[in-house]
C-alpha positions in Angstrom: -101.5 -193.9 30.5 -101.4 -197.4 29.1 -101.9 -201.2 30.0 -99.8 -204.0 28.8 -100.3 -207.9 27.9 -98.4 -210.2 26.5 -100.1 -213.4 25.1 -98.5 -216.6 25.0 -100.1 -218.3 21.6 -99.5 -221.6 20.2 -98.8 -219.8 16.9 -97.3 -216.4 18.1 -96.4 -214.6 20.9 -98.0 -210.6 21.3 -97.1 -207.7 22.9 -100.5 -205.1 23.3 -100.5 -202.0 24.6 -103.7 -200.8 25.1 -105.2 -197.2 26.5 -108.2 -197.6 29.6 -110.6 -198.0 27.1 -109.4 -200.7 25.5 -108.1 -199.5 22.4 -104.8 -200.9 21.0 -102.2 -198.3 20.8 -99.2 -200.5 19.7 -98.0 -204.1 19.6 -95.5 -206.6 18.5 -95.3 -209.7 17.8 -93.0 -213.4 17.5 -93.6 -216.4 15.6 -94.1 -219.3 18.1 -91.7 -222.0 17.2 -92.6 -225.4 18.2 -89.1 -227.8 18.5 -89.6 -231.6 17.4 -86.9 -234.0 18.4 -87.0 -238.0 18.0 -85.7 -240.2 21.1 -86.2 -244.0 21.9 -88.0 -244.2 18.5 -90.8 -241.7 19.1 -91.0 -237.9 17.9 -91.3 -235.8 20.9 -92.7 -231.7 20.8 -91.3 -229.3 23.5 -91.0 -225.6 23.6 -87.4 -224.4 24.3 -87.6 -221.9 27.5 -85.2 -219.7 26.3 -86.9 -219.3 23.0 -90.0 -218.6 24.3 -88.6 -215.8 26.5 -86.7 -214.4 23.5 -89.7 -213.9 22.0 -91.7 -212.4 24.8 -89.0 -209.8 25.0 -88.8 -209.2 20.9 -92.1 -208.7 20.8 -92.8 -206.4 24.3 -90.0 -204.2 23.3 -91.1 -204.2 19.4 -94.5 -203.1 21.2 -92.9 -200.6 23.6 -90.7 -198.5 21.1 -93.2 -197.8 19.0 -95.5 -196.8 22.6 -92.0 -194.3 22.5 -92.5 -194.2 26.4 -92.3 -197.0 28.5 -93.1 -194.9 31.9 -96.4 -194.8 30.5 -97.0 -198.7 30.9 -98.4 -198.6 34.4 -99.1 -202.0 34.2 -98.5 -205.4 33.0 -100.6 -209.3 32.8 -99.4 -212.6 31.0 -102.2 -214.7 29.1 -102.1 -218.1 27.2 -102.9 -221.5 26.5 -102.9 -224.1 29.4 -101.1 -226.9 31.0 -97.6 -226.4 29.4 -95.2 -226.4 32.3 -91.6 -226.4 32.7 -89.6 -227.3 36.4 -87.3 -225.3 37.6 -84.1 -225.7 40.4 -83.6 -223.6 43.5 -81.9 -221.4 41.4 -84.9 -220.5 38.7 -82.8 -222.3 36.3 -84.8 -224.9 33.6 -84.4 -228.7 33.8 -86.0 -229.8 30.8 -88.3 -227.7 28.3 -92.1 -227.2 28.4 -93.9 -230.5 27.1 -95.8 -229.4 24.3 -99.3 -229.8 23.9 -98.8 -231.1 20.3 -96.7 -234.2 22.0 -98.6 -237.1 22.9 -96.3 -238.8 25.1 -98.7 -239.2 28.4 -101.2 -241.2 26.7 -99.5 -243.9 28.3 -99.3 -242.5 32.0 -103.5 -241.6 30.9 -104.2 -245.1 30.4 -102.7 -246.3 33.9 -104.5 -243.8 35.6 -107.8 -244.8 33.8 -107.3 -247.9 35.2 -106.6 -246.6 38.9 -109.1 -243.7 39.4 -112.8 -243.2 40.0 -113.3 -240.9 36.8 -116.4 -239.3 38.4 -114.7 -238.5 41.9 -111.9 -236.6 40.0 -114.8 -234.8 38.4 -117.1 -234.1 41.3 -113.5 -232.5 42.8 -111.5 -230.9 39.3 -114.4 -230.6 37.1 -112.8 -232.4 34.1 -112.2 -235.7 32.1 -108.8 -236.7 32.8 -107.0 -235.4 29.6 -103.5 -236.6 28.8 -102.3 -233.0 28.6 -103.2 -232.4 31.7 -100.3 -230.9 33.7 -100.0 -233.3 36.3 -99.5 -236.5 33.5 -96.5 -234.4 32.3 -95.6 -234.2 35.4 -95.9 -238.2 35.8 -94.0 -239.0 33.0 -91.4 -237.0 34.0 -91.0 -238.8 37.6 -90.8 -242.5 35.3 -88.5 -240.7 32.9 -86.3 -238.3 34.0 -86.2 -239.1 37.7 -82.7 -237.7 38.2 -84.0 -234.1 37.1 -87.0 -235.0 38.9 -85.7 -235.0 42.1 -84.2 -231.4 41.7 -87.5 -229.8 41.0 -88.2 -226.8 43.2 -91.5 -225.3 41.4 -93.1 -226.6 38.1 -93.9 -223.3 36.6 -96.8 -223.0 33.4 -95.9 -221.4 30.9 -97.6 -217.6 31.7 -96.1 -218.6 35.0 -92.7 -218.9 33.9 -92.8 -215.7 31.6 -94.3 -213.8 35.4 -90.8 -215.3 37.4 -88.7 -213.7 34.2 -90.2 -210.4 34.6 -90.1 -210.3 38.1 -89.1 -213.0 40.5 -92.7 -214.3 41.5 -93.3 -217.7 42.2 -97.4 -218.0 41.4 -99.9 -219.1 39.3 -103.8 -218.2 39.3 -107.1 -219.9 39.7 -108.0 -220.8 35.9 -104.2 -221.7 35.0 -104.1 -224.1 38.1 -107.4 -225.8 37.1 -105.9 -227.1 33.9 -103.4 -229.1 36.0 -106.1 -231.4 36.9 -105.3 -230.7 40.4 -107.3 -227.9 41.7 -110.7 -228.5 44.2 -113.1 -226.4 42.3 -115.2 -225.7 45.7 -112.0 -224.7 48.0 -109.8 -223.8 45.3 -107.3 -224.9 46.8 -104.6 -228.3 45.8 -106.9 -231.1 46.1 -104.5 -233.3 48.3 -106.6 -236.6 47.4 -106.3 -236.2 43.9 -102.3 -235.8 44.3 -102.4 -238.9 46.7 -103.2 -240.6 43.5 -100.4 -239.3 41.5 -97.8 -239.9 44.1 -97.1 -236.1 43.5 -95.9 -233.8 46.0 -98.4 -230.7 45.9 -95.4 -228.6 46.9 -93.4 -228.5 43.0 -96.8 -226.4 42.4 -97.2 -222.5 43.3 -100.2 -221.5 45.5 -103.0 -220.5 43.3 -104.4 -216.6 43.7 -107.0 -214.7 41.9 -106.4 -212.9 38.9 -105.5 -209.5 39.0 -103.4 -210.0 42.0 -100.5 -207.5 41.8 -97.1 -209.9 42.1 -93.9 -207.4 42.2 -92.0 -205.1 39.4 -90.5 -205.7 36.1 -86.8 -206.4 37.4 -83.6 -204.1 35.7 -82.8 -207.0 33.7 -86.2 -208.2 32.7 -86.5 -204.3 31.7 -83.6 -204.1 30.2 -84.4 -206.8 27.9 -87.9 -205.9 27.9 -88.4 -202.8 26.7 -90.1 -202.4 29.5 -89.3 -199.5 32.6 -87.7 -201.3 34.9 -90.3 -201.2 38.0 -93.6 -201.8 36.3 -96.0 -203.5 38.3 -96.8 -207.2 37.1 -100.2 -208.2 37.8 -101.6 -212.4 37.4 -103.4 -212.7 34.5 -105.3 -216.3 33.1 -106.0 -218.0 31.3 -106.2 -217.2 27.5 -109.8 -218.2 26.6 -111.6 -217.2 29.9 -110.1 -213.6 29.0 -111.2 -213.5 25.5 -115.0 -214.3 27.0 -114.3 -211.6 30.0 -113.2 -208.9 27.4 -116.2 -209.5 25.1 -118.3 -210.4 27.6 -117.9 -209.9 30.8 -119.7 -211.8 33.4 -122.9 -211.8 32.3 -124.6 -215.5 32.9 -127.7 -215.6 30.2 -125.8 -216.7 27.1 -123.0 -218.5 25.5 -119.8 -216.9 24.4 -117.6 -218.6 21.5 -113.7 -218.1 21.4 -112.4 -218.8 18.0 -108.5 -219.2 17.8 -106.1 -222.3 17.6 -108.7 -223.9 19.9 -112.2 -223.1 19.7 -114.7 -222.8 23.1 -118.0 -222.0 24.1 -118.4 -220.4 27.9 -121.1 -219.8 30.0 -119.9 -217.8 33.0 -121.7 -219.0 36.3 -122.0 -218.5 39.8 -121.4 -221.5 41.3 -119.8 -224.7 39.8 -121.8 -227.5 38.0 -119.8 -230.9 38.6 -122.6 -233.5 36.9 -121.7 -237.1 35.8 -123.3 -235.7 32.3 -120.2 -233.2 31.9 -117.9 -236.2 32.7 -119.6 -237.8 29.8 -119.5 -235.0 27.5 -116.1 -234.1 28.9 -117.1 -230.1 29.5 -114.8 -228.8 32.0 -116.0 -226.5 34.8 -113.4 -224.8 36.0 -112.4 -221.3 38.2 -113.2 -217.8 35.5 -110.7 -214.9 35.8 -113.6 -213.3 37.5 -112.8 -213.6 41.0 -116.0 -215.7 42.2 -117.1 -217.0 39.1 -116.5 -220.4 37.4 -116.6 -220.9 33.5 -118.3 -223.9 31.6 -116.8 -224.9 28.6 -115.8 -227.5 25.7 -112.9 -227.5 23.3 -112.1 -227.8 20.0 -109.0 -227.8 18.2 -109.9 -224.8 15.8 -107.7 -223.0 13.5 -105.0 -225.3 13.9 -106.8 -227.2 11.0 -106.7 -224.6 9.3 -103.0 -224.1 9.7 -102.6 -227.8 9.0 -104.2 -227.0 5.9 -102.1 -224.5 4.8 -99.0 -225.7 5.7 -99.6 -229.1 3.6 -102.6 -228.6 1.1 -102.7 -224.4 0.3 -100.2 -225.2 -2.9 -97.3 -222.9 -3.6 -99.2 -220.2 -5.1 -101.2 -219.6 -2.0 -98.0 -219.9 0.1 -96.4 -217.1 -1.9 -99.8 -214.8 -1.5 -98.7 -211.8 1.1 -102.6 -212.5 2.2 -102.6 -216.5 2.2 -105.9 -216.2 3.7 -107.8 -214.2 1.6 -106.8 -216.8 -1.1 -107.7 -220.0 0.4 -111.5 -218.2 1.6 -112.1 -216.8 -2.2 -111.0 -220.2 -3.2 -113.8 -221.9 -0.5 -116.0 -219.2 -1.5 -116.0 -220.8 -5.1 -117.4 -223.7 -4.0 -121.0 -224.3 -2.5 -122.8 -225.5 0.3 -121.8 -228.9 1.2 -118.7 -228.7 -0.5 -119.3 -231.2 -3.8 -119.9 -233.7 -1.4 -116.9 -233.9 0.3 -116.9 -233.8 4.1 -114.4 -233.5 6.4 -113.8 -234.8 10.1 -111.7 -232.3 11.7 -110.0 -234.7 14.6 -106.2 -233.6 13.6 -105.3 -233.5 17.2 -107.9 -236.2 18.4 -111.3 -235.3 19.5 -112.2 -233.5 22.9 -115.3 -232.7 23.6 -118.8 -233.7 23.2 -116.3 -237.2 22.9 -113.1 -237.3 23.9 -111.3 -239.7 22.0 -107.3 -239.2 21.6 -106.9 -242.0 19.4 -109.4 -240.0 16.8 -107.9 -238.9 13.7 -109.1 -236.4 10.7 -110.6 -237.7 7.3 -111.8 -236.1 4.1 -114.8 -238.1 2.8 -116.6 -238.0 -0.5 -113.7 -237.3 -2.5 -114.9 -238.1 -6.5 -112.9 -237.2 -9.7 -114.8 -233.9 -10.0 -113.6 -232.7 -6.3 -110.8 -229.4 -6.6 -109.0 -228.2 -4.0 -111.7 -225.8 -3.3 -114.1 -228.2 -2.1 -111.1 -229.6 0.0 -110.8 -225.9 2.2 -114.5 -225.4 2.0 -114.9 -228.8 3.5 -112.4 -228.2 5.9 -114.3 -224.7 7.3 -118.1 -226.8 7.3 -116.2 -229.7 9.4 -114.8 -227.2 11.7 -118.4 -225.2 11.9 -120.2 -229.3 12.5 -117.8 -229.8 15.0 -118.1 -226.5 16.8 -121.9 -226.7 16.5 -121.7 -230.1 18.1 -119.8 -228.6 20.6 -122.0 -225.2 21.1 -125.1 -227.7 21.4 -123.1 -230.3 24.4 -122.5 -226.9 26.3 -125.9 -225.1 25.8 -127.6 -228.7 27.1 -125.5 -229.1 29.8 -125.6 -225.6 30.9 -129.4 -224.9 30.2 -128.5 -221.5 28.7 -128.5 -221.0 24.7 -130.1 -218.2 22.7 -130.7 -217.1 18.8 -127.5 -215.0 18.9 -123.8 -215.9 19.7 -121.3 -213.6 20.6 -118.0 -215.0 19.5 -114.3 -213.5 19.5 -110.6 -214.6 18.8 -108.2 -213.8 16.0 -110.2 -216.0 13.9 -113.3 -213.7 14.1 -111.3 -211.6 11.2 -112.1 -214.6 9.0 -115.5 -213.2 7.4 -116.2 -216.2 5.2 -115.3 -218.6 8.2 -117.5 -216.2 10.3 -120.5 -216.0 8.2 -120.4 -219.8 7.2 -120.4 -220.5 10.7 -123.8 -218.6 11.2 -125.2 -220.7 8.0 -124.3 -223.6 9.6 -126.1 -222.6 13.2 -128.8 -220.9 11.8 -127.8 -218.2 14.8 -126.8 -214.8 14.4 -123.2 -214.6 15.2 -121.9 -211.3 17.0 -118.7 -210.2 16.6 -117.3 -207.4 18.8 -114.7 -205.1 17.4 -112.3 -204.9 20.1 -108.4 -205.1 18.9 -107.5 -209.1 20.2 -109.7 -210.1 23.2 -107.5 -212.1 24.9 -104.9 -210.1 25.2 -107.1 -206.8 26.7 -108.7 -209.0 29.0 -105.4 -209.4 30.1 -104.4 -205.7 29.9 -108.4 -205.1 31.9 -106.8 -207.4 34.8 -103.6 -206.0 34.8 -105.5 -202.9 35.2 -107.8 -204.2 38.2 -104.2 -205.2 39.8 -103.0 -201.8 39.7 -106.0 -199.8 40.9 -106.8 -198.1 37.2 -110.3 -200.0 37.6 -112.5 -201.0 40.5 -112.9 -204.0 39.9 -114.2 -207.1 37.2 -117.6 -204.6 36.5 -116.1 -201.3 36.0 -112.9 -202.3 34.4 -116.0 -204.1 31.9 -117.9 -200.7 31.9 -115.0 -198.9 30.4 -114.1 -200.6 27.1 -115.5 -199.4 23.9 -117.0 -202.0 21.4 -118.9 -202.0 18.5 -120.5 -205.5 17.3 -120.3 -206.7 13.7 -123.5 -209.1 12.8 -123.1 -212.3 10.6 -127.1 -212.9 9.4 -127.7 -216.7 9.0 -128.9 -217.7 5.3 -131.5 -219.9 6.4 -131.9 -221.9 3.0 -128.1 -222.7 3.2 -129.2 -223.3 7.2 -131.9 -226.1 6.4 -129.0 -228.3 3.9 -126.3 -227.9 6.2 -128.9 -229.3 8.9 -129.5 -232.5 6.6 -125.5 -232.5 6.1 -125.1 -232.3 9.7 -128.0 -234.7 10.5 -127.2 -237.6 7.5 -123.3 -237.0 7.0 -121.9 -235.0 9.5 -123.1 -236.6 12.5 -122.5 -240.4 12.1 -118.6 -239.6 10.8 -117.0 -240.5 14.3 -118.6 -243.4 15.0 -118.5 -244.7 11.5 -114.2 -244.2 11.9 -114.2 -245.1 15.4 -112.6 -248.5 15.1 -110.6 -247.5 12.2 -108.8 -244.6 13.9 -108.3 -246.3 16.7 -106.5 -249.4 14.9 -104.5 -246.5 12.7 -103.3 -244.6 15.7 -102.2 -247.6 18.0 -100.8 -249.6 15.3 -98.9 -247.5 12.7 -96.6 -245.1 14.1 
């Protein structure tokens, strides 16, 4: 007997199948496609709804015919990324597509709310920094925008959300999901009605939140059809992607800090009670509702691999992109550089900088650059800027938290990465812990879908039965003590010494 997920990712879309003790017994996969479109002289990034469902189905039935059975599947959960959202009509038909979170469109409905709102009362309720992707400012925009289609909005469904009504019918979302809105009181977990007072948003366009792992209904004959799927299988709410990932590797233990490595990179501590300071405002660490029923998750973010994409989409050159292992090239290449990179640093703000500073005007830079400076100091730069940035981040969660220990356990695709991975404990000067469990996030997934159905007791014993072993990255502690000056004399004063720059880069030159 067998446990699906399906994991909605910024770069693809999986199908898992896994057995009760969490070992992966078939999947399939989709590229994630992301649509840009240019309108009233600004480039706009959606995903298209029918796309996205296309390739849920491509890859569950890819996934299910080489399972062979489908009765087997005795259960099914939907993870990834957050506050993508589409609205639907009475009739579960789209109006528009998801806003993606590569748009920046709602900067603009970010910066008229800054100048409405009480920052620290929409913390001490939500337990995060107003963020522009926030659901509810695509929600905003929308109302200015398109307030025709508005006005036919029956449900504004995220993403996980939608693919859950697909399959079969539900109308719901779950307690981590609906945090990411902005909208959700932390201590009742329920819609904060003062917080959508100030957005002159009707709570109703939202689904009532429930915990994860409640069941929701059964694959329908056409979702099964399409699917792969038997039609009948019970779907089950799953969560949010990175909260999984932690839960799977994890579980909800409260002594340490867990690191998720994918497109976005985040360290968790899992806790029993919420902690809404004005120092989390300032860092902008959101404290939000875990998968765990009961327990909240502290976190930053970082965008992570998606640098590294960027990187080898524009810098890799065309005899990488023709490699069948592009990167196993671009890490021998880093790997033939040394510590610090020839000088050359990099700031890895892409996409804007988050969290210990949340800056969306921030942009990324390669520093240092001299005649003697090859493209493998480039990606080696670009894997210590991510590993600065994430140990900035680490350190703004550890502090606020009060937890932090010699060892992080850390998981996401990118774990695979053993030159990222090991770098990364160089860098710390912590051991870094890998478990070997087949994609994290989507068995924590398949573990809730399981808890839904009755396969597991609950959070603890569904924990209890998955099998891991733990691979140990070693920090080089003489690499560790020049990538602490780095960090300390380069590394450290990048942001602030680009501030003004980035800012008059972004807001002037389109």
């Amino acid at each position: 007997m067998y446990l699906m997920a399906i994991d909605i990712g910024s770069t693809s879309i999986k199908a898992a199948i896994y057995d009760y003790s969490g070992h992966m017994v078939s999947s399939g996969r989709r590229k994630t496609e992301v649509v840009y479109k240019h309108q009233d002289g600004q480039e706009y990034a959606f995903w298209d709804p029918d796309n996205i469902w296309q390739c849920v189905t491509g890859a569950s039935s890819e996934a299910v015919a080489r399972l062979g059975r489908p009765e087997l599947v005795k259960g099914v959960a939907v993870t990834g990324f957050a506050c993508d959202g589409v609205p639907i009509d009475k009739q579960g038909k789209c109006l528009y597509p998801f806003i993606s979170w590569h748009d920046n469109r709602t900067l603009e409905q970010l910066e008229w709310f800054s100048g409405q709102a009480d920052y620290s009362r929409v913390y001490s309720i939500n337990g995060q920094r107003p963020w522009h992707l926030n659901t509810i400012f695509r929600n905003l925009w929308f109302k200015q925008h398109q307030p025709r289609l508005y006005s036919r909005i029956y449900k504004w469904l995220l993403i996980e959300d939608f693919i859950n009504f697909k399959l079969c019918g539900a109308i719901a979302t779950d307690f981590s999901l609906a945090s990411t809105t902005l909208m959700l009181d932390q201590k009742k977990l329920k819609w904060s009605q003062e917080l959508f007072h100030l957005f002159d948003i009707d709570s109703d366009i939202y689904p009532q939140p429930r915990p994860s792992g409640t069941y929701l209904g059964e694959v329908s004959g056409q979702a099964g059809a399409q699917s792969g799927l038997k039609a009948g299988t019970p779907v089950v709410l799953g969560g949010l992607d990175g909260l999984l990932g932690v839960y799977a590797a994890a579980g909800d233990q409260e002594q340490h800090l867990v690191g998720v490595i994918g497109t976005y990179e985040h360290y968790h501590r899992c806790l029993s009670q919420p902690i809404l300071k004005p120092e989390g405002l300032n860092q902008s660490i959101i404290c939000q509702a875990h998968v765990i029923e009961g327990k909240y998750g502290a976190y930053g973010v970082m965008v992570s691999s998606g640098i590294l994409e960027w990187f080898k989409d524009n810098l890799a050159g065309q005899e990488a992109v023709q490699s069948k292992n592009i990167w196993e090239v671009l890490m021998q290449e880093a790997e033939e550089s040394q510590a610090g990179s020839g000088g050359v640093f990099m700031l890895p703000d892409m996409f804007g900088s988050t969290c210990p500073i949340q800056d969306n005007y921030s942009r990324g830079a390669y520093i240092g650059i001299n005649s003697r400076s090859s493209r493998q100091d480039l990606i080696r730069a670009t894997v210590e800027g991510l590993n600065y940035k994430g140990l900035e981040l680490y350190q703004a969660i550890a502090g606020y938290t009060g937890a932090g220990s010699e060892r992080i356990m850390v998981t996401g695709g990118a774990t695979r990465n053993g030159f990222w991975m090991q770098n990364k404990a160089d860098v710390y000067g912590k051991i870094i812990e890998v478990p070997q469990i087949e994609e994290a996030t989507p068995l924590g997934a398949a573990m809730v879908a399981g808890i839904g159905v009755g396969v597991y007791r609950d959070f603890i014993h569904a924990y209890e039965q998955i099998e891991r072993e733990v691979v140990t990255y070693e920090p080089d502690m003489k690499k560790h003590k020049k990538y602490d000056n780095y960090y300390q004399h380069v590394y450290s004063k990048l942001y602030k010494a680009l501030k003004d720059i980035n800012q008059y880069i972004s807001s002037q030159i389109k």
